[in-house]
Backbone bond lengths (Angstrom), bond angles and torsions (degrees), N, CA, C in turn:
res aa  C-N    CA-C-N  psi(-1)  N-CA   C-N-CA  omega(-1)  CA-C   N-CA-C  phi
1 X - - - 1.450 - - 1.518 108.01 -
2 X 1.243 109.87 129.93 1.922 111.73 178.50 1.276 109.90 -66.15
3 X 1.592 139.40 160.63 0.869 131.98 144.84 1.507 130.73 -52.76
4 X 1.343 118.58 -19.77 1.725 101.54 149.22 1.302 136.68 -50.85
5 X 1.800 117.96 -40.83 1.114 140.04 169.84 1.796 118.61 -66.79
6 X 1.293 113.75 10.90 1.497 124.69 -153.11 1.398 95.96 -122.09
7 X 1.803 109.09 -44.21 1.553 112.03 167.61 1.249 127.91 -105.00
8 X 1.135 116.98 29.19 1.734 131.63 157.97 1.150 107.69 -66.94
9 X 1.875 113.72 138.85 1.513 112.77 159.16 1.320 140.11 -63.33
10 X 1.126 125.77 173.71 1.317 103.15 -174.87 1.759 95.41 -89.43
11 X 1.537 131.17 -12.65 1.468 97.36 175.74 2.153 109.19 -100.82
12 X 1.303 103.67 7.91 1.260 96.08 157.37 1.118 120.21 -93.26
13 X 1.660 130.72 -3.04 1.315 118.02 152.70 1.348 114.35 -83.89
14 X 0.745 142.12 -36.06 1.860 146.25 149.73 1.229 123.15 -33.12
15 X 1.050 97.26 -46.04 1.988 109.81 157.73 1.812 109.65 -59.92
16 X 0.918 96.98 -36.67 1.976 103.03 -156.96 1.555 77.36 -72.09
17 X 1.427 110.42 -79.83 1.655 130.86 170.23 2.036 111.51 8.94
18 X 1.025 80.33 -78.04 1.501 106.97 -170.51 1.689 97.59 -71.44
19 X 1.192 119.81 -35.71 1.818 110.69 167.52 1.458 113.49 -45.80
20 X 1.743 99.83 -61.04 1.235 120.22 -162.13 2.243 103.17 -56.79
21 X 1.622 103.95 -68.66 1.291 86.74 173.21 1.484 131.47 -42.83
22 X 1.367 120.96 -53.39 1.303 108.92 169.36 1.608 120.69 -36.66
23 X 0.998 138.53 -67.03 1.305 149.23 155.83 1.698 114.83 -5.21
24 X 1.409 83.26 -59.08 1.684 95.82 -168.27 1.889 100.69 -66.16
25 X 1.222 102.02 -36.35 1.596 115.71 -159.09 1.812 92.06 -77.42
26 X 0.928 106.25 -28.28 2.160 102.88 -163.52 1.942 76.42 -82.59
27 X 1.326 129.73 -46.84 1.203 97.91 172.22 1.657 97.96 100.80
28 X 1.335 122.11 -5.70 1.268 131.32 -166.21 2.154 101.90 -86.42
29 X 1.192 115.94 -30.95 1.334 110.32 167.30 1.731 116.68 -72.02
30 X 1.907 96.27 142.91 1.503 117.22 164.41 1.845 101.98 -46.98
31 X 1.590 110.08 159.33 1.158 119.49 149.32 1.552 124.44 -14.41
32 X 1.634 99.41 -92.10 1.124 96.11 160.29 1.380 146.30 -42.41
33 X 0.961 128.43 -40.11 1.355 150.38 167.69 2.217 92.31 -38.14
34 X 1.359 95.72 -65.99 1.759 90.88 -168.44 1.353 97.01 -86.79
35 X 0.823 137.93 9.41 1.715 124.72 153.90 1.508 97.82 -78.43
36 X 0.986 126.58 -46.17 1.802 121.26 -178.59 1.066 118.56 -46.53
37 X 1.668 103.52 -57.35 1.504 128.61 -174.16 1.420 109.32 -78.25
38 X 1.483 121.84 -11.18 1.158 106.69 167.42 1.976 120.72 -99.66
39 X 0.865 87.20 -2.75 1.762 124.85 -179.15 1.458 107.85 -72.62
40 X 1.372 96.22 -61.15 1.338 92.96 -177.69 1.498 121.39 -97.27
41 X 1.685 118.67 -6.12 1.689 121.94 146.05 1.353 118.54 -54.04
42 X 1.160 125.75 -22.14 1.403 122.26 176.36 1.316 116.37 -85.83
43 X 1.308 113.54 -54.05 1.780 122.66 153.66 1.548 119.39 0.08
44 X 1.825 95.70 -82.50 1.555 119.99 164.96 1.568 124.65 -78.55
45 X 1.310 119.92 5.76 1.285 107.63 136.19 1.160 150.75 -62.22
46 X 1.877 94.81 -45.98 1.672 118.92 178.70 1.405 94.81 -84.68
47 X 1.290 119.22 4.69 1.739 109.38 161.75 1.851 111.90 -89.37
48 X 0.807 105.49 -34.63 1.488 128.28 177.02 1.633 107.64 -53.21
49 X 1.424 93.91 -84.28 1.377 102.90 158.20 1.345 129.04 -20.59
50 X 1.254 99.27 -73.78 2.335 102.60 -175.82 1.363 90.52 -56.94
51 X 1.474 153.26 -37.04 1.414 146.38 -164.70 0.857 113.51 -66.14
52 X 1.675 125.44 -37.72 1.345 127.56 -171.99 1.142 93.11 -111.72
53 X 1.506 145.19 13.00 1.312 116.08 131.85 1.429 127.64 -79.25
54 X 1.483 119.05 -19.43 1.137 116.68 179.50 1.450 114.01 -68.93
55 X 1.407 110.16 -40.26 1.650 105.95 159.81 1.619 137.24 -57.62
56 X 1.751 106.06 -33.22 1.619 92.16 147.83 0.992 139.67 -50.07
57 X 1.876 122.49 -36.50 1.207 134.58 162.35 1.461 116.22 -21.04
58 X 1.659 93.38 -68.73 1.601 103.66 -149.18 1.849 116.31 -88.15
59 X 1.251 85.37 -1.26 1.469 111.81 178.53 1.738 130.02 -62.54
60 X 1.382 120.02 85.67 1.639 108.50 -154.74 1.472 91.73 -117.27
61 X 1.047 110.66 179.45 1.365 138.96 154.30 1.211 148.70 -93.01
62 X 1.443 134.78 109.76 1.622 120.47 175.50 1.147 126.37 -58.63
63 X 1.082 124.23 88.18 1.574 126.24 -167.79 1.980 112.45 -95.11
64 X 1.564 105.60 -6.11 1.453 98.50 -177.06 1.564 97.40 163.71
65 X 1.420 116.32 177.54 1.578 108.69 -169.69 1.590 95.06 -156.25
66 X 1.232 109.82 100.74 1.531 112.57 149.91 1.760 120.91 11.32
67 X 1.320 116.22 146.74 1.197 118.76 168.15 1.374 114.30 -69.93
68 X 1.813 110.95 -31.15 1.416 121.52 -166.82 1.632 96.31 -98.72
69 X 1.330 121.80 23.75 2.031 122.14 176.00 1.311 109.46 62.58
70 X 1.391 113.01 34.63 1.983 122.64 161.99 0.903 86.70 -104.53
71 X 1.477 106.66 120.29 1.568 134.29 146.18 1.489 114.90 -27.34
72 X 1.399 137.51 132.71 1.391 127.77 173.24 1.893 89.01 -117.35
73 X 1.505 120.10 116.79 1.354 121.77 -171.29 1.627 87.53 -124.86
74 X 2.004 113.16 170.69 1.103 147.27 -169.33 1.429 103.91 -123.30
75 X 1.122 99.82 156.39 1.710 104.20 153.21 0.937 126.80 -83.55
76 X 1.697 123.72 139.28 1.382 126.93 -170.10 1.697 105.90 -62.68
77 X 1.296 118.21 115.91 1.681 111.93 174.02 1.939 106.80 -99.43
78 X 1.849 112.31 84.38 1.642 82.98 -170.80 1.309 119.07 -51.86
79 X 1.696 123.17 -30.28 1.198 115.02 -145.51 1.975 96.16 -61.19
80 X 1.042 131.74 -31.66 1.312 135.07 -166.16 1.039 100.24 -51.29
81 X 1.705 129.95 -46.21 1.886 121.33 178.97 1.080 106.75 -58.97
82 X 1.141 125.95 -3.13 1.752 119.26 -158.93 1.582 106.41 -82.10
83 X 1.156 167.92 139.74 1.435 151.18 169.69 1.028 126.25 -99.47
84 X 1.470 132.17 101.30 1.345 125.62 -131.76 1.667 107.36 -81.51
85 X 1.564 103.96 159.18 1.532 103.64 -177.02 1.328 129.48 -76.12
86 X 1.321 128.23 124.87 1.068 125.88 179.10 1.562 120.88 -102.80
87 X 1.600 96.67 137.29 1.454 103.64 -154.80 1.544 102.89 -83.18
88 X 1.559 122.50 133.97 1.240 133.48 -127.95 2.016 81.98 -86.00
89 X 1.423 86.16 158.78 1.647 103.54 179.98 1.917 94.91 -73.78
90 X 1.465 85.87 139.80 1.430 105.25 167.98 1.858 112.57 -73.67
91 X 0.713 130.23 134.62 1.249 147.47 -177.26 1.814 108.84 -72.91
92 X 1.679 101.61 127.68 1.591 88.97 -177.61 1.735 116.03 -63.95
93 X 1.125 116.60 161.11 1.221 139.90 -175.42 1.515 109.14 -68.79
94 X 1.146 122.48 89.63 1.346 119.79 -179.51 1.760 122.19 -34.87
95 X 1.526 139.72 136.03 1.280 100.27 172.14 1.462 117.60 -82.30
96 X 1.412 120.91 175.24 1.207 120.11 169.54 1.295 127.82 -67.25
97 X 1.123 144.98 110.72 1.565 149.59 133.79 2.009 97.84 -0.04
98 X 1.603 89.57 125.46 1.620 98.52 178.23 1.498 90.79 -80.95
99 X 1.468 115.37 127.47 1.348 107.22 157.34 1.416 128.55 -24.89
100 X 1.221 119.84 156.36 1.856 127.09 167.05 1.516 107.75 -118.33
101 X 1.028 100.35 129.72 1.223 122.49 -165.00 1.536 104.89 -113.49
102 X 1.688 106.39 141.25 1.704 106.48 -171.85 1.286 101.42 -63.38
103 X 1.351 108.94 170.60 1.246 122.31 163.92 1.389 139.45 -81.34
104 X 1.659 136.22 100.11 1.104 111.70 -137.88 1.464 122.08 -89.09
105 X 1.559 130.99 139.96 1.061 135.44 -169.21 1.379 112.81 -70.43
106 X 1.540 102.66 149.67 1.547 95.26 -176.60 1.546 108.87 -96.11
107 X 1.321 94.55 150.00 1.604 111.26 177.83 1.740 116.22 -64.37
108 X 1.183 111.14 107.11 1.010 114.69 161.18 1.826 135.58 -108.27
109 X 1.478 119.82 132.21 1.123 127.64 -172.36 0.755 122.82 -104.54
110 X 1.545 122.63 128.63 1.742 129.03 -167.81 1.466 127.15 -24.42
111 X 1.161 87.86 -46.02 1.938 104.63 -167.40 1.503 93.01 -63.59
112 X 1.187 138.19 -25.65 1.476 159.38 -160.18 1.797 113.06 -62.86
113 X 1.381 83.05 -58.73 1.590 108.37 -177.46 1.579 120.80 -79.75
114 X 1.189 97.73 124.32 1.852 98.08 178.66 1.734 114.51 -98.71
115 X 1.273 83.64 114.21 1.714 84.97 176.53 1.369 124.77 -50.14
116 X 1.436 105.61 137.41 1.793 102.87 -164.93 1.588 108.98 -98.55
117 X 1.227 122.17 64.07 1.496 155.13 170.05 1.760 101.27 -122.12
C-alpha cells in the first residue's frame, strides 16, 4: 500500500470502494479495466479494515471513576452487543393418525347367492 493509500479516510475509501463495485457490477469495464478495479477494491478494503481495527483498539468503556475523577474504563468487547443465537425450538411431535383400515367385506356363502338365470 503507498503512502497515499495509508492517509486516506476511512469514508473516502468507502466511497472509492463502493465506486469501484458498482463499476465492476454494470459490467461496462474491459478485462483489464476490472482487474484494476478489482485490485485496487481490495487495496481500500484492507485500508478500511486496519481503520476499524484501530478503532476497536482505542475503544473503552466507562466502567467507574476514581475517588480522585480518573476514569476507571474497559475494553470495548463488541461481540457482547451481539445477542447470541438461539437455536430455534423444535416443534411438537405431531401425534400419529390411527391407521384406517379397509372395510371389511361380508362373508358370503354359496347357498346364499341366487343365480342370475
Amino acid at each position: 500500500m503507498s503512502t497515499s493509500e495509508q492517509e486516506i479516510t476511512f469514508e473516502s475509501a468507502y466511497d472509492q470502494l463502493e465506486r469501484i463495485v458498482d463499476d465492476l457490477e454494470r459490467g461496462d469495464l474491459d478485462l483489464s479495466g476490472s482487474l484494476a478495479g478489482y485490485e485496487r477494491g481490495v487495496a481500500l478494503l484492507s485500508r478500511c479494515q486496519s481503520l476499524l481495527d484501530g478503532v476497536d483498539r482505542s475503544v473503552a468503556l466507562l466502567t467507574g471513576v476514581e475517588p480522585d475523577g480518573t476514569p476507571i474504563t474497559a475494553a470495548f468487547d463488541a461481540s457482547a452487543t451481539v445477542e447470541p443465537v438461539k437455536p430455534a425450538a423444535k416443534a411438537p411431535r405431531a401425534k400419529k393418525a390411527a391407521p384406517v383400515l379397509p372395510t371389511p367385506m361380508p362373508i358370503v356363502f354359496d347357498d346364499e347367492i341366487d343365480p342370475p338365470f
